[in-house]
GUFIDREN-762748 format. One record per atom (N, C-alpha, C): x, z, y; residue in one letter. Coordinates in steps of 0.001 Angstrom, whole numbers, padded with zeros to 6 digits, always signed. Atoms other than C-alpha are relative to their C-alpha. Layout:
BEGIN
XZYa ...
***
This chain:
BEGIN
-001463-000084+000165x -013228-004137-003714x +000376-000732-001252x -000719+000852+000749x -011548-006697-005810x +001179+000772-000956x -001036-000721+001245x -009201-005216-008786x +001061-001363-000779x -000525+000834+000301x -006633-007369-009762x +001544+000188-001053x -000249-000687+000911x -004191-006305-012877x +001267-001022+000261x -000945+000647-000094x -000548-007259-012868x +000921+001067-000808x -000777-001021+000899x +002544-004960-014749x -000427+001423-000677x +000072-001411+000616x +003031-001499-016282x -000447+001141+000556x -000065-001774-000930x +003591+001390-013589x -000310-000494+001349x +000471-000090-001830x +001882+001689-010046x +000939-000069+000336x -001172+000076-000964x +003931+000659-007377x -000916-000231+001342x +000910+000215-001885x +002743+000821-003235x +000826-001769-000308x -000475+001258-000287x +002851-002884-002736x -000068-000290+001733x -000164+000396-000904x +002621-002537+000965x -000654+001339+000911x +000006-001486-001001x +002621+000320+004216x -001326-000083+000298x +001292+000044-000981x -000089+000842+006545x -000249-001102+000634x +000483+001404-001081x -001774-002213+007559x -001368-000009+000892x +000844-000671-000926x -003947-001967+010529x -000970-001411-000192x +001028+000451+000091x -007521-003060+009768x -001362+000450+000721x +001160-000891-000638x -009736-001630+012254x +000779+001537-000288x -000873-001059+000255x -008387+001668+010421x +000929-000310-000775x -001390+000196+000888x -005000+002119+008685x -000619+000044-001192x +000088+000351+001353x -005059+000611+005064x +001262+000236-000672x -000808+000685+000678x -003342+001232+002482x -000044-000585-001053x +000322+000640+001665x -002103-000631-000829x +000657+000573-000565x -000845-000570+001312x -001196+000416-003996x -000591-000781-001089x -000133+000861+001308x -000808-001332-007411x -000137+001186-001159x -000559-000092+001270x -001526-000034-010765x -000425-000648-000859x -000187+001437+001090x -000887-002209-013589x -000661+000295-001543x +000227-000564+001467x -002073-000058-016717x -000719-000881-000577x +000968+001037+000769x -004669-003133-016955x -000043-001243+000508x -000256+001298-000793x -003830-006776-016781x -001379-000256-000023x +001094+000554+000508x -006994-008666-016181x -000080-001149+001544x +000165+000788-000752x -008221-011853-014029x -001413-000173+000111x +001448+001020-001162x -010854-012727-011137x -000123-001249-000269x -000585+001694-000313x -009723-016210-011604x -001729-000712-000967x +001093+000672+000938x -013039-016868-014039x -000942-001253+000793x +000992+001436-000735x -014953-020373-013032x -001225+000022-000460x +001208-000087-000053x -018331-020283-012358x -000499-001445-001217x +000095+001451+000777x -019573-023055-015543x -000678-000759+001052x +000699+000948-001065x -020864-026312-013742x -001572+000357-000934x +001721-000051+000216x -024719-026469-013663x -000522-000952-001306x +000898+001155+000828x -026543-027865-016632x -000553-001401+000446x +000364+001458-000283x -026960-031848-016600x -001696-000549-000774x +001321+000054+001007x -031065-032407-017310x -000357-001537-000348x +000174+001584+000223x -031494-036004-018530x -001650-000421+000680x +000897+000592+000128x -034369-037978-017320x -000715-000433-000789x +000545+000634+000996x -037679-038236-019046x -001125-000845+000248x +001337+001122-000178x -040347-040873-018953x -001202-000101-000608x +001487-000281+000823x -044184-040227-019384x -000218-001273-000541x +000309+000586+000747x -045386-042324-021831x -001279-000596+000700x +001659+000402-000714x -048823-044237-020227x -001347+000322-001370x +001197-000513+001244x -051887-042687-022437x -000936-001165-000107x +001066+000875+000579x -054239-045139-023959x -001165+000182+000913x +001341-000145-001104x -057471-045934-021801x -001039-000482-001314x +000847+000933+000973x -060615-046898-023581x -001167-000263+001659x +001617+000533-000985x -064301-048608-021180x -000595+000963-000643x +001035-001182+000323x -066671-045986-021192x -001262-001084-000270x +001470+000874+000301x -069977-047093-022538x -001022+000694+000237x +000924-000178-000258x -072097-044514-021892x +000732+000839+001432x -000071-001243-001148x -072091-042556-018258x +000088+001161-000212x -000017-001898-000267x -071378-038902-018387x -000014+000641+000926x +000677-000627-000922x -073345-036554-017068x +001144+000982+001088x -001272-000509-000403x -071247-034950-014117x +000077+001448-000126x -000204-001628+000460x -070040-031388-014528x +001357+000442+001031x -000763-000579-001263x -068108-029314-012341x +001208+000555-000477x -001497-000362+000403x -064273-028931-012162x -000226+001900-000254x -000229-001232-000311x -063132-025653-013060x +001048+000571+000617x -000993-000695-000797x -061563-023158-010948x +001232+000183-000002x -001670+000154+001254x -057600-023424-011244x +000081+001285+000481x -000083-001680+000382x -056583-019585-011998x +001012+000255+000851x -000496-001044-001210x -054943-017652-009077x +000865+000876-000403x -000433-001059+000410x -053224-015067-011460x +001207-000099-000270x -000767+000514+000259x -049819-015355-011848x +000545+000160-001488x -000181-000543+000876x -048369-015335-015253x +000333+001429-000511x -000826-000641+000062x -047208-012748-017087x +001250+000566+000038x -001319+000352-000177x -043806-011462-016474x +000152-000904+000793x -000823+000639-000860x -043161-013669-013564x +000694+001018+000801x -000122-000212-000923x -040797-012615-011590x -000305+000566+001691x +000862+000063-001549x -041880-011229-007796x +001295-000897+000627x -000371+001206-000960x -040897-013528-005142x +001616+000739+000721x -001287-000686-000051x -036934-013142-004128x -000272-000126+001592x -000348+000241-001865x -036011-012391+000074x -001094+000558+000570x +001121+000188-000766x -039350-010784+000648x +000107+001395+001009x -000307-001694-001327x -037602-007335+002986x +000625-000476+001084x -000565+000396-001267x -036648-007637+006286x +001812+000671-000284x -001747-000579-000318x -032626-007886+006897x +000315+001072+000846x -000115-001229-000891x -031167-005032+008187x +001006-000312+000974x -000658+000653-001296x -029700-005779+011815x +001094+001281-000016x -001193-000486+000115x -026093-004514+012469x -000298+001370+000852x -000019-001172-000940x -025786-000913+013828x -001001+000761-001235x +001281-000285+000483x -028771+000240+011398x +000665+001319-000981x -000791-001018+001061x -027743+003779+009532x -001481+000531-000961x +000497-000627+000909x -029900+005004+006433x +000534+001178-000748x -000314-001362+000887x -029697+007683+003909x +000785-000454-001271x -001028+000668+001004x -027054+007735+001277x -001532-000002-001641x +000435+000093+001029x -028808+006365-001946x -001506-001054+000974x +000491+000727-000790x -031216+004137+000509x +000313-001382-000433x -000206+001334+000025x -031316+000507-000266x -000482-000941+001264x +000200+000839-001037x -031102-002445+002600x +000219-001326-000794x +000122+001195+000684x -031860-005815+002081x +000757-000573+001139x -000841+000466-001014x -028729-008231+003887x +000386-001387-000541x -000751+001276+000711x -027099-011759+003612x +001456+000137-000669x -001179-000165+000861x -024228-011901+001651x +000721-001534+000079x -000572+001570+000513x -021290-014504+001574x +001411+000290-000144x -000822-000107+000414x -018632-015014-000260x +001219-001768-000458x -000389+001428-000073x -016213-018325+000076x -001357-000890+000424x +001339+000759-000230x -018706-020830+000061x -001086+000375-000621x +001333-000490+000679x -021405-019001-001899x -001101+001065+001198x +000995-000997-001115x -024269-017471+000286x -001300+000080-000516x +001073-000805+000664x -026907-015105-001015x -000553+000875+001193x +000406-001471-000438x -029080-011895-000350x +000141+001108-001064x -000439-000965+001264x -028149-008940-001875x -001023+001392+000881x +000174-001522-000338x -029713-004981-001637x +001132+000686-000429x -000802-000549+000324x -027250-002821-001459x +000196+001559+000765x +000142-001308-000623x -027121+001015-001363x +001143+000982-000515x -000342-001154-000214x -024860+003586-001018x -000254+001290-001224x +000503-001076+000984x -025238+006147-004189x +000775+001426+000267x -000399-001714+000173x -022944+008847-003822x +002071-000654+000679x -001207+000216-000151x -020092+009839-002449x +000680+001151-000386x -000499-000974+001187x -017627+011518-004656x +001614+000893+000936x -001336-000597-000400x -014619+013906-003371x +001115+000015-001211x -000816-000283+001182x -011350+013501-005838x +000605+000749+000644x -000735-000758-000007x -008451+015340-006128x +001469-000875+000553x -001971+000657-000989x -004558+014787-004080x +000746-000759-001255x -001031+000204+000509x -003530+014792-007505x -000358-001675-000922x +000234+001452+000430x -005367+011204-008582x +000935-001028+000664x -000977+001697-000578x -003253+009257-006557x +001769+000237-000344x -001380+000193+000219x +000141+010189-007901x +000045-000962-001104x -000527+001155+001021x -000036+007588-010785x +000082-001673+001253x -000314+000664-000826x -000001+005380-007684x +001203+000077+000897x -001504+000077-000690x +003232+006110-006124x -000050-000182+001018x +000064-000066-001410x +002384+006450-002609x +000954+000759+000836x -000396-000563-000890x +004400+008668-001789x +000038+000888+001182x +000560-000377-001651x +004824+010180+001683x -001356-000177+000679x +001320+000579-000666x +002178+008163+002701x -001172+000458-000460x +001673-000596+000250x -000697+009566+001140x +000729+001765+000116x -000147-001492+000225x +000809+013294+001781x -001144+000276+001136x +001458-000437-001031x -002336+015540+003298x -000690-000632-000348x +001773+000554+000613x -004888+013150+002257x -000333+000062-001212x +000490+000263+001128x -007303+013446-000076x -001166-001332-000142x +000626+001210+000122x -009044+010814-001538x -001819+000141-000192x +001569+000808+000248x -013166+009572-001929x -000141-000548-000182x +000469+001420+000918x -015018+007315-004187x -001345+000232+000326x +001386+000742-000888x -017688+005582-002376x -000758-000440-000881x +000517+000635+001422x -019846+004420-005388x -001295-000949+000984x +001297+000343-000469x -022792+001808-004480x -000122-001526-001089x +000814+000733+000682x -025471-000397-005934x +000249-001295+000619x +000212+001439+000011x -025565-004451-005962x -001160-000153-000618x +001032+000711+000698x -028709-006114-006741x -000360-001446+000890x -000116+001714-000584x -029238-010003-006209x -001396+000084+000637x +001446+000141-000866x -032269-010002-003643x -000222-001281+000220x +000250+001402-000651x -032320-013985-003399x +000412-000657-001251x +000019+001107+000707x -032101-017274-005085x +001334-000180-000929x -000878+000192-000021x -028708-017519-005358x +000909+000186-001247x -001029-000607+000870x -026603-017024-008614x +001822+000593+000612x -000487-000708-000957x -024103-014516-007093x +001589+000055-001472x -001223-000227+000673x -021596-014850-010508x +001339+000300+000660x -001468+000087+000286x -017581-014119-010521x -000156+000432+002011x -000373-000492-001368x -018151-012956-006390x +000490+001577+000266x -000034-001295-000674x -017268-009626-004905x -000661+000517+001259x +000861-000909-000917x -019049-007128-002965x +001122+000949+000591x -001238-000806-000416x -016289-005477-000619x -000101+000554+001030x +000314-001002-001280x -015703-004150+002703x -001286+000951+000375x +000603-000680+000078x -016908-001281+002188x +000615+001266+000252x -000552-000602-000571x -015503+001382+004401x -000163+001865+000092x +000748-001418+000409x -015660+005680+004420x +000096+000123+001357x +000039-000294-001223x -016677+007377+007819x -000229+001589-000015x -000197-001640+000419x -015297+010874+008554x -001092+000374+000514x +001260-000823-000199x -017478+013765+009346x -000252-000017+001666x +000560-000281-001055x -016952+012991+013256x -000303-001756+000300x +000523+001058-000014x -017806+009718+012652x +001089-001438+000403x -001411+000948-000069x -014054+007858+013018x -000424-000635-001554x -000246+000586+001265x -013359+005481+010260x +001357+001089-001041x -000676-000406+000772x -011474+006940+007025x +001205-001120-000032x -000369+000741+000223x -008560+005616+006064x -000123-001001-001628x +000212+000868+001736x -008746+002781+002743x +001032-000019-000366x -001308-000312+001316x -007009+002768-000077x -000299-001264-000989x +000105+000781+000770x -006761-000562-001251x +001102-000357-001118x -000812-000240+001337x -005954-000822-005053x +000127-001271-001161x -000131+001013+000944x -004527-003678-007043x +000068+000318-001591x -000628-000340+001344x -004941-003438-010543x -001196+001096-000559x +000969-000951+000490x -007101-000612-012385x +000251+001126+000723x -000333-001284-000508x -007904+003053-011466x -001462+000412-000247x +000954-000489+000637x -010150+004645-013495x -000918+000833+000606x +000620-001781-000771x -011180+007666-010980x -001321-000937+000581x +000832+000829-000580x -012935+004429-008989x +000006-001496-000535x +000196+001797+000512x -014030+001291-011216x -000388-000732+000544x +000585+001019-000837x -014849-001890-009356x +000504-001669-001010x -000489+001541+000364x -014623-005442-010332x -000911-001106+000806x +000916+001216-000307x -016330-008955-009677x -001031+000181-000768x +001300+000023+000342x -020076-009281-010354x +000002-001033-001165x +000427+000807+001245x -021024-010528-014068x -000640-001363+000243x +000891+001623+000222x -021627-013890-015239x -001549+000157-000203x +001642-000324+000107x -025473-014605-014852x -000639+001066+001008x -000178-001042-001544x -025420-012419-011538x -001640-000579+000513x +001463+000884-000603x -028984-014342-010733x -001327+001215+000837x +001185-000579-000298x -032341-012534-009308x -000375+000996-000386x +000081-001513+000475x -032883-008768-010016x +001148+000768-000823x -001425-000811+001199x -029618-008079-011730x +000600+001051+001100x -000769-001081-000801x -027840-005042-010775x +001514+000335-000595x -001481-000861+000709x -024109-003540-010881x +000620+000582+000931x -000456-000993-000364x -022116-000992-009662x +001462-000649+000540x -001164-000368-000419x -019091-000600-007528x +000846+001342+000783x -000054-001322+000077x -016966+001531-006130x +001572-000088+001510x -001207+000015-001337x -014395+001902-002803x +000624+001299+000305x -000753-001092-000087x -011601+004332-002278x +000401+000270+001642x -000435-000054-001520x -011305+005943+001162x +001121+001608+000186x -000637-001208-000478x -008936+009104+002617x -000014+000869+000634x +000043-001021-000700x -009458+011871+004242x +001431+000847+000576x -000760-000537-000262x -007035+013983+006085x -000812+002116-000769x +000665-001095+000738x -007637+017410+004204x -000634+000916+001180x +001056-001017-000975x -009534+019377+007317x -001027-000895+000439x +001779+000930-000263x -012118+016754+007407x -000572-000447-001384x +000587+001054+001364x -013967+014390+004826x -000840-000858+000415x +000854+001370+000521x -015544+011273+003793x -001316+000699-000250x +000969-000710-000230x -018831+012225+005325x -001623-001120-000314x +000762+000933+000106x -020369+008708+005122x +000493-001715-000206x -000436+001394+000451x -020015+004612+004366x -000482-000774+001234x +000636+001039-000680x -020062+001552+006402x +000442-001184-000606x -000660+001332+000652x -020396-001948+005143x -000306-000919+001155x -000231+000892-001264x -018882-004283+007604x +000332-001459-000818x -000215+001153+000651x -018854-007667+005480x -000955-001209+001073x +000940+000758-000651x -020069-010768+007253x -001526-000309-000080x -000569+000101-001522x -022113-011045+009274x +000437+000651+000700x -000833-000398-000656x -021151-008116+010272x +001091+000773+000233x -001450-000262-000620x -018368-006240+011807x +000242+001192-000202x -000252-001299-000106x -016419-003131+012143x -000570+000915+000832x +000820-000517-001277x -018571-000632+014064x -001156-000085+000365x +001231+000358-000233x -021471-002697+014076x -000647-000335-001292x +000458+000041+001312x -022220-002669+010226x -001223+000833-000460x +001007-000635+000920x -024583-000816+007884x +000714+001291-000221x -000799-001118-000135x -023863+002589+008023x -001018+001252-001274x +001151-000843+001129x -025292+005223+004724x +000718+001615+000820x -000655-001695-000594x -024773+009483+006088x -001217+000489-000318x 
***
């Protein structure tokens, strides 16, 4: 979920918009801040040119002697090898706090990421009145979906987002979302840190709704490739 910071006081910037399940939006402004950050261009490595080493004529023959073995061990501190778990095929449900290894893409950037499911948090009716919803959120209460990012692949994954990331009630309908422009402390999210590269990890966080005689029983992440329904499902 993308956070995107604009005025003073929450305002609903828009009704129920039908996304698979009803969405809604809301704005609060308490914190300007910008996605807009540009990935720096790639370091330029100059070309260098081996020098040719001096030869000398051998004068006497040397006796022959046997290569030695080149060493098998890998350094210290290397790295292990990135992409090495099987992707998890659409439909596939695990345990909350479970990590899956999946492709990831974002505009033109395409990675592998693990990504799990940590907890899922029940708030209170009364977190969403600095949002000004109104009517529209009356009876629901809200859930903060919290889950892990870690870069499973090659890919420097900087300034992207990790999103569609959906709550699934206790009879297994979709929740409704609560998408939030701007800050909201109850559920922090942002874009993934500069230097996002190979074992890095960070946290996010997705707001879903409940109608108060049910709850946010479980998560599904439907991001490409895949879909609503046929995603990654944590319960």
């Amino acid at each position: 979920m993308k956070l995107i910071g604009t005025s003073k006081n929450a305002a609903v910037l828009a009704g129920l918009v039908a996304v698979g399940a009803l969405t809604l939006t809301a704005c609060n402004d308490d914190a300007a801040s910008s996605d807009t950050a540009k990935t720096p261009p790639p370091a330029t490595t100059a070309p260098t040119t081996a020098a040719a080493a001096p030869t000398s004529p051998a004068t006497t023959p040397a006796a022959p002697t046997t290569p030695a073995a080149p060493a098998t061990t890998p350094a210290a501190g290397a790295p292990p090898a990135a992409g090495g778990g099987a992707t998890a095929a659409p439909g596939t449900t695990v345990k909350l706090g479970e990590a899956v290894q999946l492709p990831f893409t974002s505009g033109s950037t395409k990675g592998t990421i693990s990504l799990a499911v940590t907890s899922i948090e029940q708030g209170d009716p009364g977190d969403l009145t600095a949002l000004k919803l109104g009517d529209k959120a009356k009876g629901l209460v809200p859930y903060y979906i919290h889950y892990k990012i870690t870069n499973a692949g090659t890919t420097d994954l900087s300034y992207t987002s990790v999103g569609h990331m959906k709550g699934l009630l206790a009879d297994g309908t979709e929740a409704q979302d609560l998408l939030i422009i701007g800050s909201f402390a109850k559920c922090p999210s942002s874009s993934l840190p500069t230097g996002f590269t190979n074992g890095q990890s960070a946290t996010a966080c997705a707001v879903a709704l409940s109608p108060a005689a049910s709850k946010v029983a479980g998560a599904e992440y439907w991001g490409e490739p895949y879909t609503i329904g046929k995603g990654i499902d944590w319960k």
